[in-house]
C-alpha positions in Angstrom: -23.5 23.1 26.2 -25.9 20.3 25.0 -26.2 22.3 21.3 -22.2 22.3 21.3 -22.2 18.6 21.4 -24.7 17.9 18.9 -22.8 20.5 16.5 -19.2 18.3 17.5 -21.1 14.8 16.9 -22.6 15.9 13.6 -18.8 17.7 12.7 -17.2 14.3 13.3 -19.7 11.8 11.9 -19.6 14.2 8.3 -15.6 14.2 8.6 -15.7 10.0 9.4 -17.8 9.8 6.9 -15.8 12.0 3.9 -12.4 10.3 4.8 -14.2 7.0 4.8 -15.0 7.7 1.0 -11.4 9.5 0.7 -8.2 7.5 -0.5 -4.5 8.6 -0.9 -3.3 7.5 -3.8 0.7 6.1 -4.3 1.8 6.1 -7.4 5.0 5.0 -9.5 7.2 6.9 -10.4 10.1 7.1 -13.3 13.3 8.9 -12.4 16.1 9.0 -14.6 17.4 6.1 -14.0 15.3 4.7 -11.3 11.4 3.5 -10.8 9.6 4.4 -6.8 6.4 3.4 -5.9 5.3 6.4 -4.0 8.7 6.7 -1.3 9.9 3.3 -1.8 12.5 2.1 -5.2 12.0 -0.8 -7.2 14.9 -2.9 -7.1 15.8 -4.9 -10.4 13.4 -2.7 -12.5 14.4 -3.0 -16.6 13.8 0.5 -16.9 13.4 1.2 -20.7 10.9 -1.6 -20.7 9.2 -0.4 -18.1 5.5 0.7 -18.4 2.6 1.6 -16.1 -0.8 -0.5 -16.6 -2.8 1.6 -13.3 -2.0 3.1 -10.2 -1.1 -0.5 -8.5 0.3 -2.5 -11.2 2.8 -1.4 -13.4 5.6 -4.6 -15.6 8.9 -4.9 -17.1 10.0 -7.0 -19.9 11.1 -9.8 -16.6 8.1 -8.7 -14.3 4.6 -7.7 -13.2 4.6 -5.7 -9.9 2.1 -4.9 -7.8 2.0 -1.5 -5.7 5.8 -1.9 -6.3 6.6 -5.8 -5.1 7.4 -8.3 -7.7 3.9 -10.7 -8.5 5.8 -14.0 -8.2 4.9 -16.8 -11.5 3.3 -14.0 -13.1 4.5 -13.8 -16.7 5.0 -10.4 -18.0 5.5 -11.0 -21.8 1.6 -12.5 -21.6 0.3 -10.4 -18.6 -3.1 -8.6 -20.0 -5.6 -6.6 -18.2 -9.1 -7.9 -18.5 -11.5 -6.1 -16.4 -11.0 -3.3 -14.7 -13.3 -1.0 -12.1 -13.3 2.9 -12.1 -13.3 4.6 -8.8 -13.7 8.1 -8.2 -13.3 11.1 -5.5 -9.7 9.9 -4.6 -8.0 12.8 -2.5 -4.2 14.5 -3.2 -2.0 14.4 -0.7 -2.9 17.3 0.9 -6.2 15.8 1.8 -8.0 18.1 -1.3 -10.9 16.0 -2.7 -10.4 16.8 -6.5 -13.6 16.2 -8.4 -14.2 14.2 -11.4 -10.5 12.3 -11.1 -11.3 8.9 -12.2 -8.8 5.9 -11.7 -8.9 2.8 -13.4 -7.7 -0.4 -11.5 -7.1 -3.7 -13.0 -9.1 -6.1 -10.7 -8.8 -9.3 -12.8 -5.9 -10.0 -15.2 -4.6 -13.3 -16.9 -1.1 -14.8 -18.6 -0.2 -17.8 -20.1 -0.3 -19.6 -17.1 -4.1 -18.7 -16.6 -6.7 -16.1 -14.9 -6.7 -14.5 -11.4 -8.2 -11.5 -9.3 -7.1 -8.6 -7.2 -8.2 -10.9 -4.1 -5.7 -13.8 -5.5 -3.0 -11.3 -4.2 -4.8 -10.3 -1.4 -5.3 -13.4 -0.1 -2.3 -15.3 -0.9 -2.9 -17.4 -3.6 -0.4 -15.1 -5.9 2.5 -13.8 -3.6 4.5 -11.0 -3.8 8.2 -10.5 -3.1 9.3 -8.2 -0.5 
C-alpha cells in the first residue's frame, strides 16, 4: 500500500508540474465577415484592415486590441512592436504538448503617444474596454 502512494505522489507531482509549464493558447480568428478571439466576436472590428501582430494583440485601422478588448488611448496608425519574448512548449487544445511550437508575444510596444509594457495592461495603467 505504502509503494502505491509513492507511485500516486510522484504521478501527480510530474502531471503538476507538466501542466504548470503547459498553456492553452486562444487565438483570433477571421471569418468572413467577422473577427473571434478564441469563442468570443470582436465588436466594431474594420475587417479588411484588420491584421494580427501575435497571439494576444492583433489592430485595425481605428484600434489596437488585446486578447480581443479594445486597448483604450492606444493609437493604431503608430502602434509598433518593440520587444518581444519567445515562449515555447504551449499545448493544443486537446492537451497534446507539440514540440518545437514557438510563439512570439509583444511584451513592450510604443505609439505616438509614448512607450508601455505588457504589465501597463496588466496592471491598469492602459485599460481595456469590455
Amino acid at each position: 500500500m505504502k509503494k502505491l502512494y509513492i507511485l500516486l505522489g510522484l504521478f501527480t507531482f510530474f502531471q503538476f508540474s507538466f501542466s504548470y509549464q503547459c498553456v492553452l493558447r486562444v487565438e483570433y480568428a477571421v471569418e468572413k465577415d467577422k473577427v473571434k478571439y478564441g469563442s468570443k466576436e470582436i465588436k466594431g472590428v474594420d475587417i479588411k484592415t484588420f491584421e494580427i501582430v501575435d497571439s494576444s494583440f492583433s489592430k485595425d485601422k481605428k484600434n489596437v486590441y488585446y486578447k480581443g478588448n479594445k486597448v483604450l488611448n492606444v493609437d493604431a496608425k503608430t502602434f509598433i512592436p518593440m520587444k518581444t519574448e519567445t515562449y515555447t512548449g504551449y499545448c493544443d487544445f486537446s492537451g497534446a504538448r507539440p514540440r518545437n511550437l514557438k510563439v512570439e508575444i509583444v511584451t513592450e510596444f510604443k505609439d505616438k503617444n509614448g512607450e508601455y509594457k505588457l504589465e501597463d495592461i496588466r496592471t491598469g495603467k492602459l485599460k481595456l474596454e469590455k
